[in-house]
BAMARBA-701101 format. One record per residue: residue number from 1; residue in three letters; x, y, z of N, C-alpha, C in turn. Coordinates in steps of 0.2 Angstrom, whole numbers. Example, Ala and Ser with C-alpha at 12.3 -4.5 7.8 and 13.67 -1.06 7.14 Angstrom:
torgu resi->1, resn->ala, nu->66, nv->-28, nw->39, cau->62, cav->-22, caw->39, cu->66, cv->-16, cw->39
torgu resi->2, resn->ser, nu->64, nv->-11, nw->35, cau->68, cav->-5, caw->36, cu->64, cv->0, cw->39
END
This chain:
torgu resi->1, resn->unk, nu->4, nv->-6, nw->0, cau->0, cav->0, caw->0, cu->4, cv->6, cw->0
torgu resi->2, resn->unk, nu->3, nv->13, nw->-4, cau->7, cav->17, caw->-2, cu->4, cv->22, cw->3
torgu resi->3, resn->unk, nu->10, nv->24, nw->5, cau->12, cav->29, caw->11, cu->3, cv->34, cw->12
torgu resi->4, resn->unk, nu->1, nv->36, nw->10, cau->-4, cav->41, caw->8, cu->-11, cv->35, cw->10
torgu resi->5, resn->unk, nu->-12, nv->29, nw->3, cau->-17, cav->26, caw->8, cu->-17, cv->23, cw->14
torgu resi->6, resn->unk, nu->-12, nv->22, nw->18, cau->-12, cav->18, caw->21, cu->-15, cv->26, cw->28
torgu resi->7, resn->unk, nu->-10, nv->30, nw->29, cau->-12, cav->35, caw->30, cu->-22, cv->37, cw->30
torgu resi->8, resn->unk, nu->-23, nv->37, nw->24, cau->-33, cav->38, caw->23, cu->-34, cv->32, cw->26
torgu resi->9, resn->unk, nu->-33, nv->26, nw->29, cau->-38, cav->21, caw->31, cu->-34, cv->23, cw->39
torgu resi->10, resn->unk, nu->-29, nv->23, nw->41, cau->-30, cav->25, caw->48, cu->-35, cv->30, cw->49
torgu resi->11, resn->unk, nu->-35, nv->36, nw->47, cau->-37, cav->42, caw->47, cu->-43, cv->40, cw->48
torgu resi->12, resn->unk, nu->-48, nv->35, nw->43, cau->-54, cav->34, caw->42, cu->-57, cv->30, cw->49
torgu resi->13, resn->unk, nu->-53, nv->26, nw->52, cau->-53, cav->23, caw->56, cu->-55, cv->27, cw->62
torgu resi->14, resn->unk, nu->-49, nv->32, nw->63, cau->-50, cav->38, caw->68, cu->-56, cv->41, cw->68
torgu resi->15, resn->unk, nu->-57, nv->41, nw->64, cau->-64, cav->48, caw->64, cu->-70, cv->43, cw->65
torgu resi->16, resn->unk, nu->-70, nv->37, nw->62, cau->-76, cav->32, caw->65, cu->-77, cv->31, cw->72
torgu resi->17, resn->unk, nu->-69, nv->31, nw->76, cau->-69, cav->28, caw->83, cu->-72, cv->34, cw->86
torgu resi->18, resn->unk, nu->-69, nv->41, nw->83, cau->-70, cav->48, caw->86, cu->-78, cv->49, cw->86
torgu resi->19, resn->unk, nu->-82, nv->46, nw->78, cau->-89, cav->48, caw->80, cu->-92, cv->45, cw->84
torgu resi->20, resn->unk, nu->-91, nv->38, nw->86, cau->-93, cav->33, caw->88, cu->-92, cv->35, cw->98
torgu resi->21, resn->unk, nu->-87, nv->37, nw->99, cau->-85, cav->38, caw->104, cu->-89, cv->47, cw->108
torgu resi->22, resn->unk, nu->-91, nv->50, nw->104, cau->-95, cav->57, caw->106, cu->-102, cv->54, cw->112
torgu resi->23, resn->unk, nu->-103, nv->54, nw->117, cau->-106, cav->55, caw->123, cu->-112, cv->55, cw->120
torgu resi->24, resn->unk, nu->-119, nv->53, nw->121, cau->-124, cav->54, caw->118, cu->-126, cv->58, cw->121
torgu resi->25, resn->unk, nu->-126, nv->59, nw->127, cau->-128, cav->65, caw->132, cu->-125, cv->75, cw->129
torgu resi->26, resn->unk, nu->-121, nv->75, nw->126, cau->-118, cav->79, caw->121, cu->-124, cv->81, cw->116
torgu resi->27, resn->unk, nu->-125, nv->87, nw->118, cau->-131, cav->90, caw->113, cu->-127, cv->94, cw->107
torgu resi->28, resn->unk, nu->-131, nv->91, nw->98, cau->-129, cav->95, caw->94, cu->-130, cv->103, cw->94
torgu resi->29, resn->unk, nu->-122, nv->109, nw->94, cau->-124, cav->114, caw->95, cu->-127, cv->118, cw->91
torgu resi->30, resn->unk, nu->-133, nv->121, nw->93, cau->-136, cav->127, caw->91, cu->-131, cv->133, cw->85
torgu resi->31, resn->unk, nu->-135, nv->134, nw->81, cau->-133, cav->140, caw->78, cu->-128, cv->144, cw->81
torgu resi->32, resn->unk, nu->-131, nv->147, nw->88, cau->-127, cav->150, caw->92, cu->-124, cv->149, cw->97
torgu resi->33, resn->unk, nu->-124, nv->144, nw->98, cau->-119, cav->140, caw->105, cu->-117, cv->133, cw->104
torgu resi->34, resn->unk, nu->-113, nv->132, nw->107, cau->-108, cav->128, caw->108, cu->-111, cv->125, cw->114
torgu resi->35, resn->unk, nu->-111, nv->119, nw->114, cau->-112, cav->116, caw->121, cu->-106, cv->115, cw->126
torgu resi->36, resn->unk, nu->-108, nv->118, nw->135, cau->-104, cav->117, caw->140, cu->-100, cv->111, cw->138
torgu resi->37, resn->unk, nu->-94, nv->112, nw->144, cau->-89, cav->107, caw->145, cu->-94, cv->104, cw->152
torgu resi->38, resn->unk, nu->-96, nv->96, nw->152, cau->-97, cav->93, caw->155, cu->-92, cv->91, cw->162
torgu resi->39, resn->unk, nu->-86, nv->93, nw->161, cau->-81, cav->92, caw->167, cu->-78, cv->102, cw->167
torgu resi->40, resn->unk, nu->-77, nv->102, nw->175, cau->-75, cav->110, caw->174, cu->-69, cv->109, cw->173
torgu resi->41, resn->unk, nu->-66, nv->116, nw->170, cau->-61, cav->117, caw->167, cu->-59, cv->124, cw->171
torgu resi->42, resn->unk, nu->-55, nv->124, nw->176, cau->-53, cav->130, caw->179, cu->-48, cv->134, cw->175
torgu resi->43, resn->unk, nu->-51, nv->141, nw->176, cau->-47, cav->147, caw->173, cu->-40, cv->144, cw->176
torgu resi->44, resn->unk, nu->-34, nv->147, nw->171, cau->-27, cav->146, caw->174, cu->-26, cv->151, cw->177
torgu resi->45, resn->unk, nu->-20, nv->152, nw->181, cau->-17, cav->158, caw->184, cu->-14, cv->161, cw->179
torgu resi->46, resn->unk, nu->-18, nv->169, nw->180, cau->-16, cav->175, caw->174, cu->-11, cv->179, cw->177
torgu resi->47, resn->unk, nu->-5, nv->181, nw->173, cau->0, cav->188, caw->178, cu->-3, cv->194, cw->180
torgu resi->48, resn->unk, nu->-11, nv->194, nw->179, cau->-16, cav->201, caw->182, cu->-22, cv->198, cw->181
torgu resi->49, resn->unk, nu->-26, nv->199, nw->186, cau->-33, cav->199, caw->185, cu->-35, cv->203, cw->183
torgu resi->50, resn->unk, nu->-40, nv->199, nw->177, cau->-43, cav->202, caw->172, cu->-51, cv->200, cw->171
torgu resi->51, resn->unk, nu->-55, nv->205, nw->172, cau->-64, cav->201, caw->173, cu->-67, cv->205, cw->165
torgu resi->52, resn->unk, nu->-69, nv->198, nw->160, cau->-73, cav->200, caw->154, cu->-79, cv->203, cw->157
torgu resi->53, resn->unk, nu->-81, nv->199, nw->163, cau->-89, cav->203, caw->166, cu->-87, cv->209, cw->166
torgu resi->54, resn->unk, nu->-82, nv->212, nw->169, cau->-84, cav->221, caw->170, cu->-82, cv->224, cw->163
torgu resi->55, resn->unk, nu->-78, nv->219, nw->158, cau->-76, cav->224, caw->154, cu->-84, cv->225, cw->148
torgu resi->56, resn->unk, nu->-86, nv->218, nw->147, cau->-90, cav->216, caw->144, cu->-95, cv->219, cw->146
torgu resi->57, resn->unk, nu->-95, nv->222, nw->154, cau->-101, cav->224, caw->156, cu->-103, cv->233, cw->155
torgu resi->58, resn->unk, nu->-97, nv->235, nw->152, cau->-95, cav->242, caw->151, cu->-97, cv->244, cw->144
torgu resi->59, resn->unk, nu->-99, nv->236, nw->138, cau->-98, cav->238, caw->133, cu->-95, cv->238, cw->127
torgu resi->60, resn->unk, nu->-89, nv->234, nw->130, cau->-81, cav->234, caw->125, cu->-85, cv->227, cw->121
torgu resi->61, resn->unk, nu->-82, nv->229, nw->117, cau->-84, cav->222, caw->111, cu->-79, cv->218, cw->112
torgu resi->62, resn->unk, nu->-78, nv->212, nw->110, cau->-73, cav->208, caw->110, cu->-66, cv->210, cw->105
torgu resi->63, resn->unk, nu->-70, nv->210, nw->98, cau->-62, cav->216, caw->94, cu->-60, cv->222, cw->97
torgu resi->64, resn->unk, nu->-62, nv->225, nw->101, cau->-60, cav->230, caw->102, cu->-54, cv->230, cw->104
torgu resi->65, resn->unk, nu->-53, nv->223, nw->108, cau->-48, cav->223, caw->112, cu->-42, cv->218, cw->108
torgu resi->66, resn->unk, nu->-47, nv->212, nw->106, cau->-44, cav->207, caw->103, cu->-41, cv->207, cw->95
torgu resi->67, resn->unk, nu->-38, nv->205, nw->92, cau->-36, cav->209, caw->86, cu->-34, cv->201, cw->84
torgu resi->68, resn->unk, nu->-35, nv->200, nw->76, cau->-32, cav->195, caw->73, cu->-27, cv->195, cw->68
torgu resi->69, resn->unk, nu->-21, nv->196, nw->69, cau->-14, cav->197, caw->63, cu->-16, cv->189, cw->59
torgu resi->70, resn->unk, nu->-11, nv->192, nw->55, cau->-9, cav->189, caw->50, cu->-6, cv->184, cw->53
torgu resi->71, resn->unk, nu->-6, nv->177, nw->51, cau->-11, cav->173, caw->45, cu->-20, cv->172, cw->47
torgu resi->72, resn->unk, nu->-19, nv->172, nw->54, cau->-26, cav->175, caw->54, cu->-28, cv->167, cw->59
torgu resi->73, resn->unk, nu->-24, nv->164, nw->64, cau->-25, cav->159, caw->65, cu->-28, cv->159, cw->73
torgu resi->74, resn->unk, nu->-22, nv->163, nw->78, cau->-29, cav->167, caw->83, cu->-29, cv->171, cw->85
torgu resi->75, resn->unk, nu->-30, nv->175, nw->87, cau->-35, cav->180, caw->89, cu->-27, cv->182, cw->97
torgu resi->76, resn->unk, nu->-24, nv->188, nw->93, cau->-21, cav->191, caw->100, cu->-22, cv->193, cw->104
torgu resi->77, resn->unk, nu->-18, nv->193, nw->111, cau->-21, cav->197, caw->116, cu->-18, cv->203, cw->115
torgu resi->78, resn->unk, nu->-23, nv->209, nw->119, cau->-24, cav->214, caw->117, cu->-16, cv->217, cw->118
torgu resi->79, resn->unk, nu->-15, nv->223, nw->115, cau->-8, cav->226, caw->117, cu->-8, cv->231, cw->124
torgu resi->80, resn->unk, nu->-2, nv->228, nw->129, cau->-3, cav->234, caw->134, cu->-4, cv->240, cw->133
torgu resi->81, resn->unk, nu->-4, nv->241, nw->127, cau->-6, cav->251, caw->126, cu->-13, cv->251, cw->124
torgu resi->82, resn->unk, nu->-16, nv->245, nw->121, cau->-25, cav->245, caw->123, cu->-26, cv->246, cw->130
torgu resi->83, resn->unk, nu->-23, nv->242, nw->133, cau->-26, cav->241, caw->142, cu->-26, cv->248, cw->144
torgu resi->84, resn->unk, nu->-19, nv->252, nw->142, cau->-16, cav->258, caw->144, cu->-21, cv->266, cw->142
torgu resi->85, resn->unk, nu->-24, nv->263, nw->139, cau->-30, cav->270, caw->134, cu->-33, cv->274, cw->139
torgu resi->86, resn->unk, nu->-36, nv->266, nw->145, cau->-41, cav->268, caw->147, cu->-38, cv->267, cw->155
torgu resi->87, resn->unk, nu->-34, nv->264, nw->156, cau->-32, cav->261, caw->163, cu->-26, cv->267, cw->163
torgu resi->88, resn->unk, nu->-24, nv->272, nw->161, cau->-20, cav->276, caw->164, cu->-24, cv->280, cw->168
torgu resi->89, resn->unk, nu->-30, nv->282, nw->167, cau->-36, cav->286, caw->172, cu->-40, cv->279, cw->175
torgu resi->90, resn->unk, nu->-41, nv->276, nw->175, cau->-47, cav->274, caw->177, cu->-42, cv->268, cw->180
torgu resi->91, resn->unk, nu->-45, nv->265, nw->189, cau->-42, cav->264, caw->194, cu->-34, cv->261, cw->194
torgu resi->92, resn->unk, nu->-32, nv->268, nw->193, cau->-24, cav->269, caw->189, cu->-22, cv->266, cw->196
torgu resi->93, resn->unk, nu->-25, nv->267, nw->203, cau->-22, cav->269, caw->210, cu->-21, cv->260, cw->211
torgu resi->94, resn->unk, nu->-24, nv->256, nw->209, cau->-26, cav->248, caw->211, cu->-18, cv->244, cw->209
torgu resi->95, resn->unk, nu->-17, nv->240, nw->212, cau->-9, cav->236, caw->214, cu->-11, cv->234, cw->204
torgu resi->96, resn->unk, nu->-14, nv->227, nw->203, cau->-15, cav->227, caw->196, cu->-15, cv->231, cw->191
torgu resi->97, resn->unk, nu->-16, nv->235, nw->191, cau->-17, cav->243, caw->188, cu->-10, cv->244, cw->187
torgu resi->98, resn->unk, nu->-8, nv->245, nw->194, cau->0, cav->248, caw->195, cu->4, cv->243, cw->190
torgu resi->99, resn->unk, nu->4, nv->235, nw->191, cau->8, cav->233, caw->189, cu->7, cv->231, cw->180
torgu resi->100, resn->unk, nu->2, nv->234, nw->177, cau->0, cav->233, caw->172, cu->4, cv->239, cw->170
torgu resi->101, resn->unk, nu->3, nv->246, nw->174, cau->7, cav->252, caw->169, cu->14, cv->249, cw->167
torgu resi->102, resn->unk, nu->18, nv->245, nw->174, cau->24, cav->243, caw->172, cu->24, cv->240, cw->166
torgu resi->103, resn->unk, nu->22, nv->234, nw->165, cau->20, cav->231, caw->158, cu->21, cv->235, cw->154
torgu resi->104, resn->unk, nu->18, nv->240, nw->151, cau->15, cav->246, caw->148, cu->24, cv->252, cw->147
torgu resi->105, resn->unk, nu->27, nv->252, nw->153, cau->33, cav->258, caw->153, cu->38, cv->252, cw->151
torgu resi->106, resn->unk, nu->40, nv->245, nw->151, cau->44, cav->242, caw->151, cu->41, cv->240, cw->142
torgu resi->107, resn->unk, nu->36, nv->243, nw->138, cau->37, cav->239, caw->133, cu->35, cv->231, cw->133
torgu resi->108, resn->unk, nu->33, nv->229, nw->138, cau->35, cav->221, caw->138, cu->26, cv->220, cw->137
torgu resi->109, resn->unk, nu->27, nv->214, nw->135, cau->20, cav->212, caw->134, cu->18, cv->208, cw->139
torgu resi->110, resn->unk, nu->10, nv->208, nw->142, cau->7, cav->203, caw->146, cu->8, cv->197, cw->144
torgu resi->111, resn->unk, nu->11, nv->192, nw->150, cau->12, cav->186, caw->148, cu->6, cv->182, cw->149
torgu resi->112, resn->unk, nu->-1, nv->181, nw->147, cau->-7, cav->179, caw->145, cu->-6, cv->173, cw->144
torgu resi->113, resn->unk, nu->-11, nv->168, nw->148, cau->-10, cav->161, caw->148, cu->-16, cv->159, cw->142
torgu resi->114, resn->unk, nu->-14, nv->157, nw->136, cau->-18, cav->155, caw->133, cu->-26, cv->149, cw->136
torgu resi->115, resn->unk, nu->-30, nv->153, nw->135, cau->-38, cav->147, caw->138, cu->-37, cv->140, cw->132
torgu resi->116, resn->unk, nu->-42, nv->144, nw->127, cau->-41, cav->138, caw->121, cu->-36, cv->137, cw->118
torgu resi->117, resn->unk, nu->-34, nv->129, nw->115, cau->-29, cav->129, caw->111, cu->-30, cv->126, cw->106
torgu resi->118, resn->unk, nu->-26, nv->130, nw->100, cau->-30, cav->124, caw->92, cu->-25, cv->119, cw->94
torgu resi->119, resn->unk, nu->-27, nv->114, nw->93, cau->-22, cav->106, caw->94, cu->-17, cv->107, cw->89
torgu resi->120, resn->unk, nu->-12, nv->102, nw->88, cau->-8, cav->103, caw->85, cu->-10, cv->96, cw->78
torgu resi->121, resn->unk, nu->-9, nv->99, nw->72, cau->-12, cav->94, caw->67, cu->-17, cv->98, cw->63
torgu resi->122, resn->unk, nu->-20, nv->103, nw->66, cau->-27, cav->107, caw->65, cu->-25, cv->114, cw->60
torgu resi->123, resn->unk, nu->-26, nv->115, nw->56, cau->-26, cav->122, caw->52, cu->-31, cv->126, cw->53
torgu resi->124, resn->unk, nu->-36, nv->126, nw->57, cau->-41, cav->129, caw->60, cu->-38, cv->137, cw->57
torgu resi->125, resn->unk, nu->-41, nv->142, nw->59, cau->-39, cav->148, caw->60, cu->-46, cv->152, cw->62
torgu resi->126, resn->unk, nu->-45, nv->158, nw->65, cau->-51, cav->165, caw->69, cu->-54, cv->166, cw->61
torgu resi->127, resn->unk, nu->-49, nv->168, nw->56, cau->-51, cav->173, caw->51, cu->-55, cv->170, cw->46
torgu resi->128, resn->unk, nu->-56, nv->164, nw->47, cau->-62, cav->162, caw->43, cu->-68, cv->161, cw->44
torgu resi->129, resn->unk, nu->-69, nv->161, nw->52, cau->-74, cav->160, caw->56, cu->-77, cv->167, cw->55
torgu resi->130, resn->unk, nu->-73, nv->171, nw->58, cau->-75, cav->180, caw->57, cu->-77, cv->181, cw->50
torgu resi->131, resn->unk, nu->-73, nv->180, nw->46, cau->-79, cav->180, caw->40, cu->-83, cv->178, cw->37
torgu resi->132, resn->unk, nu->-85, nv->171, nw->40, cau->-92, cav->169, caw->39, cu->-97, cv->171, cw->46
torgu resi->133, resn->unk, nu->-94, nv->177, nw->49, cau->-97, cav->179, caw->53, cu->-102, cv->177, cw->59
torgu resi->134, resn->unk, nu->-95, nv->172, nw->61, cau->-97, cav->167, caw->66, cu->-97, cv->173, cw->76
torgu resi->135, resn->unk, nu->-102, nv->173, nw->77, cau->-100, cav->177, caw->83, cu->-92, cv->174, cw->87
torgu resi->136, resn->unk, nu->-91, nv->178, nw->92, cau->-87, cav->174, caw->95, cu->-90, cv->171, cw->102
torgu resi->137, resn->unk, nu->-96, nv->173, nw->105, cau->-100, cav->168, caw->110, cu->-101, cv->163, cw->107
torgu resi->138, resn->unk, nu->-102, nv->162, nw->99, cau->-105, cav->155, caw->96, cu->-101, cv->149, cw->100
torgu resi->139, resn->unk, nu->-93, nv->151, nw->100, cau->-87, cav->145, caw->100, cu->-86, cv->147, cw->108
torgu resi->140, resn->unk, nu->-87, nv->153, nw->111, cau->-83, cav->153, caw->118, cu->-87, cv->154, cw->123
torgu resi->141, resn->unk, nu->-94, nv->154, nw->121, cau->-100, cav->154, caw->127, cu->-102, cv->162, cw->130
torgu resi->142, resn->unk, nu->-103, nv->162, nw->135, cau->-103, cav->168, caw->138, cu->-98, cv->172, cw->143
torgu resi->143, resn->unk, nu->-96, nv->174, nw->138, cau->-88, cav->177, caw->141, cu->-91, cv->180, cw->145
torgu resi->144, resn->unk, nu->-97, nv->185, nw->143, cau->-95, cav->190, caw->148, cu->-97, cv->190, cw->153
torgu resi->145, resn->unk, nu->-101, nv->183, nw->156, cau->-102, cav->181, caw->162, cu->-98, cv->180, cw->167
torgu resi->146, resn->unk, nu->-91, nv->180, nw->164, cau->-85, cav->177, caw->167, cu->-81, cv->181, cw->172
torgu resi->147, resn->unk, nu->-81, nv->179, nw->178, cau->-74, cav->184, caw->181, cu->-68, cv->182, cw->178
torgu resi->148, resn->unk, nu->-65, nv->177, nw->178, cau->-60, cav->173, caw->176, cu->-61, cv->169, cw->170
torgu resi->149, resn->unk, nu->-57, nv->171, nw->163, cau->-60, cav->167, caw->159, cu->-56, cv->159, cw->159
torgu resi->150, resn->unk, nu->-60, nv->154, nw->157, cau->-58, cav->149, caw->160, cu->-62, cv->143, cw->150
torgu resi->151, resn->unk, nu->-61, nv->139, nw->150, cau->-62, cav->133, caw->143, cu->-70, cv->130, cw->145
torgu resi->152, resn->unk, nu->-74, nv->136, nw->146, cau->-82, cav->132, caw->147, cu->-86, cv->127, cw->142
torgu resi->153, resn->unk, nu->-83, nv->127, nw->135, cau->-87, cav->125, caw->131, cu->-84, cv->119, cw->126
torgu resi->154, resn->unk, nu->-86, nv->115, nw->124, cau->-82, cav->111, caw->121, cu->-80, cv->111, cw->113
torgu resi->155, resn->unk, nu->-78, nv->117, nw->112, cau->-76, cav->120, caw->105, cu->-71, cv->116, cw->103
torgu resi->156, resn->unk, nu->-66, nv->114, nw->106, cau->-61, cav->110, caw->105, cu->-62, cv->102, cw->100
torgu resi->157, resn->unk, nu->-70, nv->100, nw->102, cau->-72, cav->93, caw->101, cu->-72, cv->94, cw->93
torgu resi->158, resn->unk, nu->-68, nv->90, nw->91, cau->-71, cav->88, caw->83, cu->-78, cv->85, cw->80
torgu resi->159, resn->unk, nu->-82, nv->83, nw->84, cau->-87, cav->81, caw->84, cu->-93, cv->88, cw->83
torgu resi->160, resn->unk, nu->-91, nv->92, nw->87, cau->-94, cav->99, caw->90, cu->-91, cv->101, cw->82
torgu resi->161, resn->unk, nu->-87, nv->104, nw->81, cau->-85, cav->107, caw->73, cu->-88, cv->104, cw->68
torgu resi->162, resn->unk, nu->-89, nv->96, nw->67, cau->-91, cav->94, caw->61, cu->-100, cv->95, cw->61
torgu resi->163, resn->unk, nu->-103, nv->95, nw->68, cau->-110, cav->96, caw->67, cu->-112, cv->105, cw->67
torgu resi->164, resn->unk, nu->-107, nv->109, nw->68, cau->-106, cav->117, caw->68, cu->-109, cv->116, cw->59
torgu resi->165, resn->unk, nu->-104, nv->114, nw->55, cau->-101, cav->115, caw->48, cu->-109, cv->112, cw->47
torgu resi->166, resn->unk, nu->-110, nv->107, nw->48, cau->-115, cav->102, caw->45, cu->-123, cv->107, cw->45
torgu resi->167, resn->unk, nu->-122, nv->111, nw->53, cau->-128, cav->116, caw->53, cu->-129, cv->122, cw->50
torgu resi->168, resn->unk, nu->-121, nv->125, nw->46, cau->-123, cav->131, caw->42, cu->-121, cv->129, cw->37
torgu resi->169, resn->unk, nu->-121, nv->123, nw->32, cau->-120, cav->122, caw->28, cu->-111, cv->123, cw->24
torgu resi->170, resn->unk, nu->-108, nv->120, nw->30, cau->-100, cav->123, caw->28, cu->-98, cv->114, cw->25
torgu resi->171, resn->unk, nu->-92, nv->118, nw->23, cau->-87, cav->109, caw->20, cu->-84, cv->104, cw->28
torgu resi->172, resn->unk, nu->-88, nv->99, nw->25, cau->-85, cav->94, caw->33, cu->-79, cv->88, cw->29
torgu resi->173, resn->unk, nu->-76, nv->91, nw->24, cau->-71, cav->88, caw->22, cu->-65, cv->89, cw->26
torgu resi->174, resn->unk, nu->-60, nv->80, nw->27, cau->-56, cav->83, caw->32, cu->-51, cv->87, cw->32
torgu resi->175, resn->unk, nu->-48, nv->88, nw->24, cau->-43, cav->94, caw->24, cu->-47, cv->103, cw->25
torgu resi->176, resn->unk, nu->-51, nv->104, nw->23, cau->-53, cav->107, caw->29, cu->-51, cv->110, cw->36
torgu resi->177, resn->unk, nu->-50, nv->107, nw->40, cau->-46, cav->107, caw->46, cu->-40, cv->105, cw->47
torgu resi->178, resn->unk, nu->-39, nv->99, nw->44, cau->-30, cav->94, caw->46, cu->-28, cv->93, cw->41
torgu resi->179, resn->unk, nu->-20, nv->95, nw->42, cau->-17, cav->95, caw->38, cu->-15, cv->88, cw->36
torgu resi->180, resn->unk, nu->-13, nv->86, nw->30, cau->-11, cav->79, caw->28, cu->-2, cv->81, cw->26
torgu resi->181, resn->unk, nu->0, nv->74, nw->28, cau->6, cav->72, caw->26, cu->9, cv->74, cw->19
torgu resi->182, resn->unk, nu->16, nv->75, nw->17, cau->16, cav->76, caw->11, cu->19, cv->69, cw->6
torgu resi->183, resn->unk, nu->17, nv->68, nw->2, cau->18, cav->63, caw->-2, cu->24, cv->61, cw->-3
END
């Protein structure tokens, strides 16, 4: 067999065990939502506490803060001089505050613990989602509920993607998503 099919019948295998293996208790997601993580998934420890509820709750939109460079895979955390705009007046006096100006005079960037991770093998990327104008609550729940953001949602599952695609009429081909071996 050559290298390539032998590769499509595992592959074919994998995604059988993967469907076969999805939870039946796991509800198909909604247009607009993603289904909870049935196991909790604690927020990591951040170098500042950062609450989406108060920002979210002031009105910041998620882009304002969040920005997606080139190639467009995901979505940056903000630049200390976003944080800086508004956090040089407003509760400038607060220890967090203080140590964020440093961040901000030192040039240095927040070292921001990444929540989600695109797995590796995945050519996923933000910017094609954003232009089929997929919200971002679609895939990350309700952020702005969050003191602490933490992996509430099961965006991650491959099974959660292929029935997302399946509900708006997207391609559930596997190159799509994974990358294939080169010949």
């Amino acid at each position: 067999m050559r290298r390539l099919d032998v590769f499509a019948s595992i592959a074919g295998v994998f995604v059988l065990q993967i469907a076969n293996a999805v939870p039946a208790q796991l509800p198909v997601p909604a247009m607009s939502a993603v289904p909870a993580n049935l196991a909790p998934h604690p927020a990591p420890e951040q170098p500042l506490p950062y609450s989406h509820k108060t920002h979210v709750g002031l009105g910041l939109a998620c882009r304002l803060c969040h920005v997606n460079p080139a190639p467009g895979r995901a979505m940056a955390f903000p630049a200390t001089s976003t944080c800086m705009n508004c956090h040089a007046t407003v509760v400038a006096d607060r220890p967090a505050i203080k140590k964020l100006a440093e961040y901000a005079h030192s040039k240095q960037p927040i070292p921001w613990v990444r929540v989600y991770q695109v797995l590796p093998g995945i050519t996923w990327t933000h910017r094609r989602h954003l232009q089929a104008e997929v919200q971002c609550e679609t895939c990350h729940g309700a952020v702005g509920d969050l003191q602490a953001m933490a992996e509430t949602t099961t965006v991650t599952r491959m099974a959660i993607c292929i029935s997302c695609h399946q509900a708006r009429g997207a391609s559930v081909a596997c190159a799509v998503c994974h990358a294939w071996p080169a010949q």
